[in-house]
OpenMM code with the backbone's topology and positions (N, CA, C; nanometers):
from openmm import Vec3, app, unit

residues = "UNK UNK UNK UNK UNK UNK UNK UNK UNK UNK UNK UNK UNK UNK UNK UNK UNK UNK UNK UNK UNK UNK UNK UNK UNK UNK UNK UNK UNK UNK UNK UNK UNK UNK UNK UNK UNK UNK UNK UNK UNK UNK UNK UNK UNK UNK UNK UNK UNK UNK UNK UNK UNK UNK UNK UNK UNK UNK UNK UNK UNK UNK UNK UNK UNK UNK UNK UNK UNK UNK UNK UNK UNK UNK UNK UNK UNK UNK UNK UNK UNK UNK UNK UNK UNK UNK UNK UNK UNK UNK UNK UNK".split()
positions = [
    Vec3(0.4308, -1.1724, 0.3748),
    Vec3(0.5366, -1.1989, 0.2802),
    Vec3(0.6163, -1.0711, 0.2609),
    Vec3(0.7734, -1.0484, 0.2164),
    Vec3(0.8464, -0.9867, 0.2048),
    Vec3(0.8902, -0.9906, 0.0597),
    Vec3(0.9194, -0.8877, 0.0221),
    Vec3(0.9546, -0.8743, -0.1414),
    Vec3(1.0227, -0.7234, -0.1572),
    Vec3(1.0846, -0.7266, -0.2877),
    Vec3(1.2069, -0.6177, -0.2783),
    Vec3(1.1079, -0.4908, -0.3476),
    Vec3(1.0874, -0.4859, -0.4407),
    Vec3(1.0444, -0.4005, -0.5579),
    Vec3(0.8651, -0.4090, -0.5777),
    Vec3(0.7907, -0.2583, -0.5902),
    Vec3(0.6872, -0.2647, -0.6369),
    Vec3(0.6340, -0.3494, -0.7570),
    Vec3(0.7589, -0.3812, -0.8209),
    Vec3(0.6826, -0.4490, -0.9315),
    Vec3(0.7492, -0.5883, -0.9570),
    Vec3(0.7652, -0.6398, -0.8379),
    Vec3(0.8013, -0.8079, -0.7978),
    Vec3(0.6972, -0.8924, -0.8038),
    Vec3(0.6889, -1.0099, -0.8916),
    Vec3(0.5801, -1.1015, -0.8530),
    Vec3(0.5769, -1.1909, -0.7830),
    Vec3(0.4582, -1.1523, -0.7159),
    Vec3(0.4769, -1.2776, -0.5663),
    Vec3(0.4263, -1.4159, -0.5460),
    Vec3(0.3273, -1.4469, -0.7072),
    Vec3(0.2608, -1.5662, -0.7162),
    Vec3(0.2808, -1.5881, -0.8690),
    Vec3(0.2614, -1.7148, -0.8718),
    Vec3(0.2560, -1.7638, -1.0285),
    Vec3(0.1200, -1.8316, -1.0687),
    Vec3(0.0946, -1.7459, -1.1353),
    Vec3(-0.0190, -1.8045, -1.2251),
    Vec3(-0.0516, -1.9537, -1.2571),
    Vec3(-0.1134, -2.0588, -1.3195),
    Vec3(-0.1503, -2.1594, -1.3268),
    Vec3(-0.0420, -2.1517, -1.4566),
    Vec3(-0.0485, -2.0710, -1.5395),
    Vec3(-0.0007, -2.1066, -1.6506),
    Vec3(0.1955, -2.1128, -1.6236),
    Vec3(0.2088, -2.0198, -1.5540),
    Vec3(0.3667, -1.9700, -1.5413),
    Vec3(0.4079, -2.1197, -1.4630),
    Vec3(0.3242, -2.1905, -1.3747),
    Vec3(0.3480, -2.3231, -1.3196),
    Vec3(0.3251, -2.4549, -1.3485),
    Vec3(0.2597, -2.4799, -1.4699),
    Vec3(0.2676, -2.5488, -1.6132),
    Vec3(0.3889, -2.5063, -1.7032),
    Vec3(0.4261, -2.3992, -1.6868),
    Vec3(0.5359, -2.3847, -1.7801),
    Vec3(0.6530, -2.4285, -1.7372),
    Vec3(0.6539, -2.4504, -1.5576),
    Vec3(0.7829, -2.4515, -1.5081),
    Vec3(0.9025, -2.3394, -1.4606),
    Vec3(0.8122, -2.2263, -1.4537),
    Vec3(0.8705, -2.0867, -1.3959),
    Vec3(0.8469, -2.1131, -1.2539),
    Vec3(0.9714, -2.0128, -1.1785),
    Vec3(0.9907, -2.0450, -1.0187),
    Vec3(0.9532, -1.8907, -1.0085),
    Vec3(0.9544, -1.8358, -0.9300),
    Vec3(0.9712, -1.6991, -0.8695),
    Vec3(1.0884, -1.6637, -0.8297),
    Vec3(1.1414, -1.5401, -0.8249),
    Vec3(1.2869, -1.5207, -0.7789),
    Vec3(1.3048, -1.4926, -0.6509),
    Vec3(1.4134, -1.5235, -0.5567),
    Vec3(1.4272, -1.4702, -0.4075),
    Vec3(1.4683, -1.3880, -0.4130),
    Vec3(1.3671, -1.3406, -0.2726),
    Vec3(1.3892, -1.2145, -0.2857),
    Vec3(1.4727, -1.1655, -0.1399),
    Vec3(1.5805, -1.0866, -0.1872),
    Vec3(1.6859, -1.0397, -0.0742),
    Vec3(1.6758, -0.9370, 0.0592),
    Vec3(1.6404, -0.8253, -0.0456),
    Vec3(1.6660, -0.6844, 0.0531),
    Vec3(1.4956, -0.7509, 0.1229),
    Vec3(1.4062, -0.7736, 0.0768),
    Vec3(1.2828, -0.7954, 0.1683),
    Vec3(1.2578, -0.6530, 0.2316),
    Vec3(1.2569, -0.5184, 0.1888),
    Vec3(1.2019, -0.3826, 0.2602),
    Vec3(1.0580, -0.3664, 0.2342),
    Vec3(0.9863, -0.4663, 0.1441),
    Vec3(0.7967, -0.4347, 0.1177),
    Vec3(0.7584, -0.5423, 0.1959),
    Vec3(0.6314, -0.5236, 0.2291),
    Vec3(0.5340, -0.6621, 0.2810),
    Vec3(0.4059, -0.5903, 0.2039),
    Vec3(0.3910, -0.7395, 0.2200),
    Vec3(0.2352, -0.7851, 0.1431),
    Vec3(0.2050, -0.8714, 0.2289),
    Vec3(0.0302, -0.9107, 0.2246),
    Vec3(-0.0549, -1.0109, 0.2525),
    Vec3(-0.1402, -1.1324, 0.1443),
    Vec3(-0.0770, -1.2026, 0.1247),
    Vec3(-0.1584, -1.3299, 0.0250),
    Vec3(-0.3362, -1.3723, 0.1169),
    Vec3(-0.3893, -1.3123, 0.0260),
    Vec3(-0.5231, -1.3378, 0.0964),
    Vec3(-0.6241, -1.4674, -0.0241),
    Vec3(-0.6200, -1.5425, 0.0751),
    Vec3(-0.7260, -1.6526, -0.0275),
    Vec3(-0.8623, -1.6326, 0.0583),
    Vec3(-0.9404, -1.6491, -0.0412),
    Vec3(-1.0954, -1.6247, 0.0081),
    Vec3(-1.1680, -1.7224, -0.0547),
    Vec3(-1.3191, -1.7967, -0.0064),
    Vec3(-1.3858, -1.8935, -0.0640),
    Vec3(-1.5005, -1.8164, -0.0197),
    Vec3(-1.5728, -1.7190, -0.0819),
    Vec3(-1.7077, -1.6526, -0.0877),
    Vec3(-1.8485, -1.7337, -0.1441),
    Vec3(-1.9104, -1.7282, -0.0873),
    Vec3(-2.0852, -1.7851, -0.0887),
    Vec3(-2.1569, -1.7191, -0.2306),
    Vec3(-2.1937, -1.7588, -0.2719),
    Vec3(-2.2226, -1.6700, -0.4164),
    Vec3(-2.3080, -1.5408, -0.3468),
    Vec3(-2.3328, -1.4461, -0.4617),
    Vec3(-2.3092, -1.2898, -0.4486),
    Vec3(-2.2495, -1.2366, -0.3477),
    Vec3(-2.1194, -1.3077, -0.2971),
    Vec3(-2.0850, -1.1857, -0.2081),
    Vec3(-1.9824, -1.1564, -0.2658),
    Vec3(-1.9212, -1.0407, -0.3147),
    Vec3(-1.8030, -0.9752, -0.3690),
    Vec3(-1.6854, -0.9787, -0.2792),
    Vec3(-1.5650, -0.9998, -0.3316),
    Vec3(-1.4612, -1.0009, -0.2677),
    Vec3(-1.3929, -0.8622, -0.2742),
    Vec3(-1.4447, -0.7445, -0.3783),
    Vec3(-1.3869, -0.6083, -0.3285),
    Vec3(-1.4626, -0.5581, -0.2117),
    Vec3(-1.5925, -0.5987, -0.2081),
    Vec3(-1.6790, -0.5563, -0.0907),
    Vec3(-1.6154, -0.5881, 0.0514),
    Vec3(-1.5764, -0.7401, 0.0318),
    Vec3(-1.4649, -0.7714, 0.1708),
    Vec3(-1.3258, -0.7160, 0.2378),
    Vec3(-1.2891, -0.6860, 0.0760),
    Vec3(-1.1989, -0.6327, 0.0854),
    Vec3(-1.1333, -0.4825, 0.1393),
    Vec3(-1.2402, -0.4286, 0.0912),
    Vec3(-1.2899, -0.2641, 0.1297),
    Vec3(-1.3181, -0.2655, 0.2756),
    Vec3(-1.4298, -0.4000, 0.3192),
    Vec3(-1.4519, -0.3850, 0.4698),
    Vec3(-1.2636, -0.4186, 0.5693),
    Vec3(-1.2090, -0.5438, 0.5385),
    Vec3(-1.0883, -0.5662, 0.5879),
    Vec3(-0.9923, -0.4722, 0.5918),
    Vec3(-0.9632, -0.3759, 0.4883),
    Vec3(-0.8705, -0.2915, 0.4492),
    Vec3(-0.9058, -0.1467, 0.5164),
    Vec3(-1.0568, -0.1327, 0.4886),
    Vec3(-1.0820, 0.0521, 0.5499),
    Vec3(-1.0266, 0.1184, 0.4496),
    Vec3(-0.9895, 0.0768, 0.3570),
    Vec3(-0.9568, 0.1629, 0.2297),
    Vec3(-1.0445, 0.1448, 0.1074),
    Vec3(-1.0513, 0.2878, 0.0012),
    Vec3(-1.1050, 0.2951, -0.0913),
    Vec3(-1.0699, 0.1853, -0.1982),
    Vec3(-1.1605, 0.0814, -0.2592),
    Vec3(-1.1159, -0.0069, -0.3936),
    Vec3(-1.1055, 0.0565, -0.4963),
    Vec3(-1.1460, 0.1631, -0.5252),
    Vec3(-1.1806, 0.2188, -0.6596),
    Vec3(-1.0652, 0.2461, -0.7854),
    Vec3(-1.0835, 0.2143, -0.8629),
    Vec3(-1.0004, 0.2203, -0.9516),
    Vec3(-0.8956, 0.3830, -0.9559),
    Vec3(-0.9507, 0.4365, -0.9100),
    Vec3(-0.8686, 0.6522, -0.9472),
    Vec3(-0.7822, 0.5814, -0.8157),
    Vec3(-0.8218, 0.5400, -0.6801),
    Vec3(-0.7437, 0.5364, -0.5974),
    Vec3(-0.6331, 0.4405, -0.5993),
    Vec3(-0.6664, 0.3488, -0.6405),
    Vec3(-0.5370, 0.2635, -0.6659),
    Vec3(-0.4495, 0.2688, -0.8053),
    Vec3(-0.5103, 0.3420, -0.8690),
    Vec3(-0.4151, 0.4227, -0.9949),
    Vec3(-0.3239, 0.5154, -0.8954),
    Vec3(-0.3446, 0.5729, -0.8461),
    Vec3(-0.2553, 0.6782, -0.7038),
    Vec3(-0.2043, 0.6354, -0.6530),
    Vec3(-0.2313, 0.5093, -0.6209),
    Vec3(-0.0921, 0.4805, -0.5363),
    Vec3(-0.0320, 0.3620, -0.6486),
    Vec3(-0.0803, 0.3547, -0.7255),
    Vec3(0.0700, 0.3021, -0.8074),
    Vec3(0.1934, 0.4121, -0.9086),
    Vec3(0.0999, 0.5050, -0.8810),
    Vec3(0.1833, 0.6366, -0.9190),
    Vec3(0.2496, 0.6824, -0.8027),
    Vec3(0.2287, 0.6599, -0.6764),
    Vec3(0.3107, 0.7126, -0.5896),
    Vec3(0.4221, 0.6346, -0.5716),
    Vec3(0.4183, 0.4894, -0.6130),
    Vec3(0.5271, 0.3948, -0.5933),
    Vec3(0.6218, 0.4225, -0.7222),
    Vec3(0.6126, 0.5176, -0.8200),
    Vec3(0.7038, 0.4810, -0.9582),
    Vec3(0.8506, 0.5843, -0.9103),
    Vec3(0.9013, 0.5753, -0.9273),
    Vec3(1.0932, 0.6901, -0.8607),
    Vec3(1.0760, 0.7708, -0.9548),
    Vec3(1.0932, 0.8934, -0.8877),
    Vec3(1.0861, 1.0612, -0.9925),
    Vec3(1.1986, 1.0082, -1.0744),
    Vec3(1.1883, 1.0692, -1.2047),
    Vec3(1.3322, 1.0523, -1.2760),
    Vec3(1.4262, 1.1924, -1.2212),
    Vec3(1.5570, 1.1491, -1.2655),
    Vec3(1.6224, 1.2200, -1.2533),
    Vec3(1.6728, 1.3544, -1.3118),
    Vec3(1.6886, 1.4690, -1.2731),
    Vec3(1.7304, 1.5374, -1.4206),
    Vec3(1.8275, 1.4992, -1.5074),
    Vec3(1.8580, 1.5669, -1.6023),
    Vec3(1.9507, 1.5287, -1.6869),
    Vec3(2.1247, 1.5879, -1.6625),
    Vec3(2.2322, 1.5160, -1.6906),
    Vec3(2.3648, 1.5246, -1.6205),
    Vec3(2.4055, 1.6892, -1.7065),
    Vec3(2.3412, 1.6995, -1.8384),
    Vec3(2.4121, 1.8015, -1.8934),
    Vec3(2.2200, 1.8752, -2.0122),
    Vec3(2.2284, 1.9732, -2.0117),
    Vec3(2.0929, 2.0380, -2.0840),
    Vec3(2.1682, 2.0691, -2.2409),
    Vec3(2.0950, 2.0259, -2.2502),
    Vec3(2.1147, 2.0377, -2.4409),
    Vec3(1.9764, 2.1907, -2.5008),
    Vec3(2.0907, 2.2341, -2.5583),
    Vec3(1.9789, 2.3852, -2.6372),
    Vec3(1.9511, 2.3432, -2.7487),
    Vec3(1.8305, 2.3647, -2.7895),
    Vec3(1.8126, 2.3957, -2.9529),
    Vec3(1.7633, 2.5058, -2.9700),
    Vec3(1.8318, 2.5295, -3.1044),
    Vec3(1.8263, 2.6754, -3.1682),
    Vec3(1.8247, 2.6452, -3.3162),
    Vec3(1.7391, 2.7103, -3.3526),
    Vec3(1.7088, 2.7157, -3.5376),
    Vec3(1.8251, 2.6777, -3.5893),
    Vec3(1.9886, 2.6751, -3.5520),
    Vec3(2.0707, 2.6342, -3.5952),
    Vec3(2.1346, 2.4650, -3.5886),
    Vec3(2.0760, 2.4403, -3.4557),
    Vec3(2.1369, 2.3435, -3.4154),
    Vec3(2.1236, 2.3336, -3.2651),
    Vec3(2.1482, 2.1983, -3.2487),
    Vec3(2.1648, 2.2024, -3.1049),
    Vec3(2.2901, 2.1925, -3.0100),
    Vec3(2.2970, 2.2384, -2.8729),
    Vec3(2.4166, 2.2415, -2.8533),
    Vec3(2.4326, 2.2099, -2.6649),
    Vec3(2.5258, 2.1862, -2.5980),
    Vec3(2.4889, 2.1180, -2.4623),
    Vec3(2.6094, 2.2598, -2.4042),
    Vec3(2.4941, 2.3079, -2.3035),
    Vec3(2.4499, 2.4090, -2.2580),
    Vec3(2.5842, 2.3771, -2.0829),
    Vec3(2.7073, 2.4208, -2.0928),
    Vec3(2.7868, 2.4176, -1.9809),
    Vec3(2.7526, 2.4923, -1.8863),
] * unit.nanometer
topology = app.Topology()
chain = topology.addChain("A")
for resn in residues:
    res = topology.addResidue(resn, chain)
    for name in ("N", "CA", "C"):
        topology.addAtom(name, app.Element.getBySymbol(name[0]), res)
């Protein structure tokens, strides 16, 4: 699947499809994802599968990292503002 933005949703919940919410199309399509459905045998974990399919770490610190690597640096600011015990003042 193709989708624009890290923080696009690509499925609807049971509830969002009882409510009658669609998902939006999506244009530029520059991300892919994989929709993975799984039907596991009891005790077998699906991060365990997941970890084996992927070759990547599940762990929570690591995927906190890469959702921090997906957020856009901000920008600086167009003009710096001073403060001084008097007041503040934007710094040309």
């Amino acid at each position: 699947m193709r989708y624009d933005t890290p923080d696009d949703d690509l499925l609807l919940s049971d509830a969002c499809v009882l409510a009658g919410k669609t998902l939006k199309t999506f244009t530029k399509k520059t991300l892919k994802a994989v929709i993975l459905e799984m039907s596991l045998p009891p005790s077998v974990y699906a991060t365990m599968a997941l970890r084996e399919i992927l070759r990547c770490s599940t762990n929570q610190q690591y995927q906190i990292g890469l959702s921090e690597k997906s957020k856009p640096t901000p920008l600086p600011p167009i003009v710096t503002v001073v403060k001084t015990p008097e007041g503040s003042y934007i710094d040309y």
